[in-house]
N, C-alpha and C positions, 0 to 999 in steps of 0.2 A: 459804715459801709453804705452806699449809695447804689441804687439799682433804680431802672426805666421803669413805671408801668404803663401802659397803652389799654383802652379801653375803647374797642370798637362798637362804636352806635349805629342804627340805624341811619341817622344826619350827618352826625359827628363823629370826628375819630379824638378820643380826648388822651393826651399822653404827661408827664410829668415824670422830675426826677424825684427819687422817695426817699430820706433816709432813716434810720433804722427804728425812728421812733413814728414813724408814720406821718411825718411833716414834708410835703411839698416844697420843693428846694427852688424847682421849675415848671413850669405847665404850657402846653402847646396844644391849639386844637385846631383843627384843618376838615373840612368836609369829607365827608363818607365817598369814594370813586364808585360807581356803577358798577364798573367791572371789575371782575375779582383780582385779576391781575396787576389794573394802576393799585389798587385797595393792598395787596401787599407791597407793594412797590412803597405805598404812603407810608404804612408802617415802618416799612426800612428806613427810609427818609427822615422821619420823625426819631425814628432808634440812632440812629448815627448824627444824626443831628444833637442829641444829645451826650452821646458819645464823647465826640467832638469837644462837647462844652466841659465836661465832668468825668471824672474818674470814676466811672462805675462798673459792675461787676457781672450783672445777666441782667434781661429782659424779661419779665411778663408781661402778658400778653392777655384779655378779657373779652372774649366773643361769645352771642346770641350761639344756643344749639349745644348738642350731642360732641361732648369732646372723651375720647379714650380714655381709656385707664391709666396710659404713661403720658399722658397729658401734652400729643405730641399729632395728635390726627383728629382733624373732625369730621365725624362722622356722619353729621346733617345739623344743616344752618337755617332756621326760618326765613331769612331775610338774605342771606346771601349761597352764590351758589356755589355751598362747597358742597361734596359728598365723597367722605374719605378721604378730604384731602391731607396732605401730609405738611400741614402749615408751619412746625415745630422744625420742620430741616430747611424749608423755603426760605424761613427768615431768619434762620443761624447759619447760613447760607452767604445771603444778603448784608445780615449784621456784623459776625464776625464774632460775636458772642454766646452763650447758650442762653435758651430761648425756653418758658413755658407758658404753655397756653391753659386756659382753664375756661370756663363756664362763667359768662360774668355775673351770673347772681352769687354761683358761689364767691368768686372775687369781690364781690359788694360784702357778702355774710362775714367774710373771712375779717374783711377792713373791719368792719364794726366789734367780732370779736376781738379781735387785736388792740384797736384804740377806739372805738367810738361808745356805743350804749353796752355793751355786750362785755365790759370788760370788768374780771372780776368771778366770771362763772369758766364752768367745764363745760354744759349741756345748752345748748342755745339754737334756736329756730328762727330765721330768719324771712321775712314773707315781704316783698317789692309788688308793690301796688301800681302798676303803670297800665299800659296796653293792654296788659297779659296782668299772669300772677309769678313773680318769682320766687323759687324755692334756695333757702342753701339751709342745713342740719352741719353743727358743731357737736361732736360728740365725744367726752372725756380728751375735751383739748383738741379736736383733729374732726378735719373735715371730713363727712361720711358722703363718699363718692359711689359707693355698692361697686356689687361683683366686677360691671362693666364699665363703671367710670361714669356712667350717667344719673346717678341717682339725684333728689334731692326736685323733681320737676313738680313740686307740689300743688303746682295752680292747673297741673291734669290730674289732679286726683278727681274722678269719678265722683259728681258730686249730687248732683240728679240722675237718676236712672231714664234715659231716654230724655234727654237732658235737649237744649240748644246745642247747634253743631259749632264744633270748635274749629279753630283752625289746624289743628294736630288731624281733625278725621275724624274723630270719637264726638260723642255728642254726651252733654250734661258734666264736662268739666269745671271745677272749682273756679278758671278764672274769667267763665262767662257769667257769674254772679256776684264777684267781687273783688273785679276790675276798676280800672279808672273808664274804660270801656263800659263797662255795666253800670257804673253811677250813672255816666250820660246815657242808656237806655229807660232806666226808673224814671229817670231827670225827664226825661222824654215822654215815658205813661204817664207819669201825676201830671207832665203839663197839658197833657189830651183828654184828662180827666175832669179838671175844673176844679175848683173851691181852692183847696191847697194852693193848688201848680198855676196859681191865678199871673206868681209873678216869673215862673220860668217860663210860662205863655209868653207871656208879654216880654221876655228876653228873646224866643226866639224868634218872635215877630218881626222884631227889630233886629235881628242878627243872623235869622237862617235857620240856625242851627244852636246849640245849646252844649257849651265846650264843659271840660271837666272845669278847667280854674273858675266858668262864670260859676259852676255849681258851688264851688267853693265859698266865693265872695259874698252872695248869697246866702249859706251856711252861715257863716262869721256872721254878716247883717243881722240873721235870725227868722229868717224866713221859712216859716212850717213846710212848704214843698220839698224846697233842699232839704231839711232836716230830714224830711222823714227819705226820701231817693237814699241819705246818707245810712239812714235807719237799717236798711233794706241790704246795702251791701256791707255794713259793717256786720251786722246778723250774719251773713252768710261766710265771712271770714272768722266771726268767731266759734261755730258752728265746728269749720274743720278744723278749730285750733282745738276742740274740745277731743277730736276723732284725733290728732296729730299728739296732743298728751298721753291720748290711751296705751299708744304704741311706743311713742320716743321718751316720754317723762322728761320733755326739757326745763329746765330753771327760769328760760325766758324765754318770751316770742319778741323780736325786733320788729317794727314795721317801718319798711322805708316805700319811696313814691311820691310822685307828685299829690295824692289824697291824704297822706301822713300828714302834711304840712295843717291841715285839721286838729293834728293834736290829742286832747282828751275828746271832741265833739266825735271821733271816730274812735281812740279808745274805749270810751264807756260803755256803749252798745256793745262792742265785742265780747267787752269783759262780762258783759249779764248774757249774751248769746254764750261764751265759752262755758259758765257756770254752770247752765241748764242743762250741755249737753257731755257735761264731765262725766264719767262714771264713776261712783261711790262721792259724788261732791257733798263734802261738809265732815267726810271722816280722812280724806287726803291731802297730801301739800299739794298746793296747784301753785303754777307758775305767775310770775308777772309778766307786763306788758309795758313795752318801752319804746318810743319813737328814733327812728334811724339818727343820728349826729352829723354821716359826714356827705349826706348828700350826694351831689352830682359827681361828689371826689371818690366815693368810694371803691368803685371799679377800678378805677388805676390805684388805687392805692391797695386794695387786694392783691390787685394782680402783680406788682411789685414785690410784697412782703413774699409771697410765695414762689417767686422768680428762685430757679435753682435750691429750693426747699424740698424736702419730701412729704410735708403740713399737710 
C-alpha cells in the first residue's frame, strides 16, 4: 500500500510517496507560498501530482502548531496563518482523497517509532532540537495526543520560573535553553567572555554572527568554547528528560535536529544531566538515549504512515 506524505516547513514543503515499510518510493520539494491559500493550493498540487504517478490510497499531511483531536482542523500555527482552519476538508476537497493532518513533531516521532531509532519499544519520547524544542510521547504503541489533540508540546514545558520570554507568550520555557536557538545564544556569551570563546570570537568577527552548524564544526574540531555552549544546552535537555521519566516512564528518548548530528558529544552530558535529576536514581530502570535515523525524511514519512490510521 502506497500513501502521500507532505510535510510542511517553514522554507519548504517536503512531499514523498511512502510505502508500507517506510521507504520513499518518491520525493518532491517545492518552496513554502506566503499565503496560506497558494500554500494549500501547493499541497494539492504536489498530492495529485503524485496521485497521478502512483496508486496510492490517502494523504498525510505534517504542519507547525495546534492540530484537533480528529486530526482534521488547526487550531493555531506558529508560522502560518491558520486559526481553526478546517485544512482536512480543503484538501480532500482539492485532492480527491482522504486527507490527515497531524502535528509534525508528532509525525517526525511517529517515523522514528515505526522504522528509525525507536523501533523495538512500546514507550518512547521523542525531543527535535531545531528553532524550538519538539515534542512527540509514544505510549503503549500509540501516539499520546491528550484530551484536546494537542498534547506532546514539550519544549514549553515551564522550565525556568520567570524564565526568558518565549515565543508562545510564557516566559522560561524548555526550548529557550535547549534549542539550536539557545546553543547559538551560549555560543554568543562564552564568545563575549574571552579565554574559552577565544575561537567563536574570532568566528564571529569574521562572519557576523555565530550560526548553529559553525558551533557544531567547532565542537567536532574540539574547541572548549563550543564544547562547553554545547555543555550548557545539552544539561538543560537532559534535566527535563529527568522531570519527563518522572511522569511518562519512557524506554527511550530519541533526539532528532540539526544539533543531534553531534552525536554522543550531545548525548553524554544529557545523560549525566538526566542521571542527577532522576528521582530514586540507582534503585530504578532509567531509559536510554538514541539519536534520530531518518532525518529530514521523517515528517513526511510520519505523516504518511498515519494517513487514514487511527495510530
Amino acid at each position: 500500500m502506497l500513501k502521500v506524505g507532505i510535510d510542511i516547513g517553514g522554507t519548504k514543503i517536503a512531499g514523498g510517496v511512502v510505502d508500507q515499510d517506510g521507504h520513499i518510493v518518491e520525493q518532491l520539494r517545492v518552496d513554502t507560498p506566503s499565503d496560506t491559500d497558494a500554500l494549500a493550493q501547493a499541497v494539492v498540487d504536489m498530492a495529485r501530482y503524485f496521485r497521478a504517478a502512483h496508486r496510492v490510497a490517502a494523504v498525510g499531511v505534517a504542519a507547525a502548531g495546534f492540530i484537533d483531536r480528529d486530526r482534521a482542523t488547526v487550531i493555531h500555527a506558529p508560522n502560518i496563518d491558520w486559526h481553526n482552519e478546517p485544512l482536512k476538508a480543503t484538501l480532500e476537497d482539492g485532492i480527491g482523497l482522504p486527507v490527515t493532518i497531524e502535528n509534525d513533531a508528532n509525525a517526525a516521532g511517529w517515523a522514528e517509532f515505526r522504522f528509525g531509532a525507536g523501533r523495538g519499544v512500546e514507550h518512547m519520547i521523542m525531543l527535535t532540537m531545531g528553532t524550538g524544542v519538539g515534542g512527540a510521547i509514544v505510549l503503549d504503541g500509540q501516539l499520546f495526543r491528550g484530551g484536546h489533540g494537542i498534547a506532546a508540546e514539550l519544549g514549553h514545558t515551564r522550565f525556568i520560573r520567570d524564565g526568558l520570554l518565549c515565543g508562545c507568550g510564557q516566559r522560561g520555557c524548555l526550548e529557550q535553553y535547549a534549542s539550536g536557538r539557545a546553543l547559538q545564544r551560549e555560543a554568543g556569551e562564552i564568545a563575549d567572555a574571552g579565554g574559552i570563546g577565544a575561537a567563536l570570537a574570532a568566528h564571529r568577527n569574521e562572519h557576523g554572527s555565530i550560526s548553529g552548524p559553525a558551533v557544531s564544526r567547532l565542537v567536532l574540531a574540539g574547541d572548549a568554547g563550543a564544547a562547553e555552549a554545547l555543555r550548557r544546552v545539552a544539561t538543560a535537555l537532559g534535566e527535563a528528560c529527568g522531570g519527563f521519566q518522572a511522569v511518562l516512564d519512557p524506554e527511550l528518548f530519541v533526539i532528532g535536529g540539526g544539533v543531534a548530528q553531534l552525536g554522543d558529544a550531545l548525548l553524554e552530558p544529557m545523560r549525566v544531566a538526566y542521571e542527577r535529576s532522576l528521582p530514586g536514581y540507582g534503585d530504578r530502570p532509567i531509559a536510554t538515549f538514541a539519536i534520530a535515523k531518518l532525518v529530514n525524511d521523517a515528517g513526511l514519512i510520519g505523516a504518511a504512515d498515519l494517513a487514514g490510521t487511527e495510530a
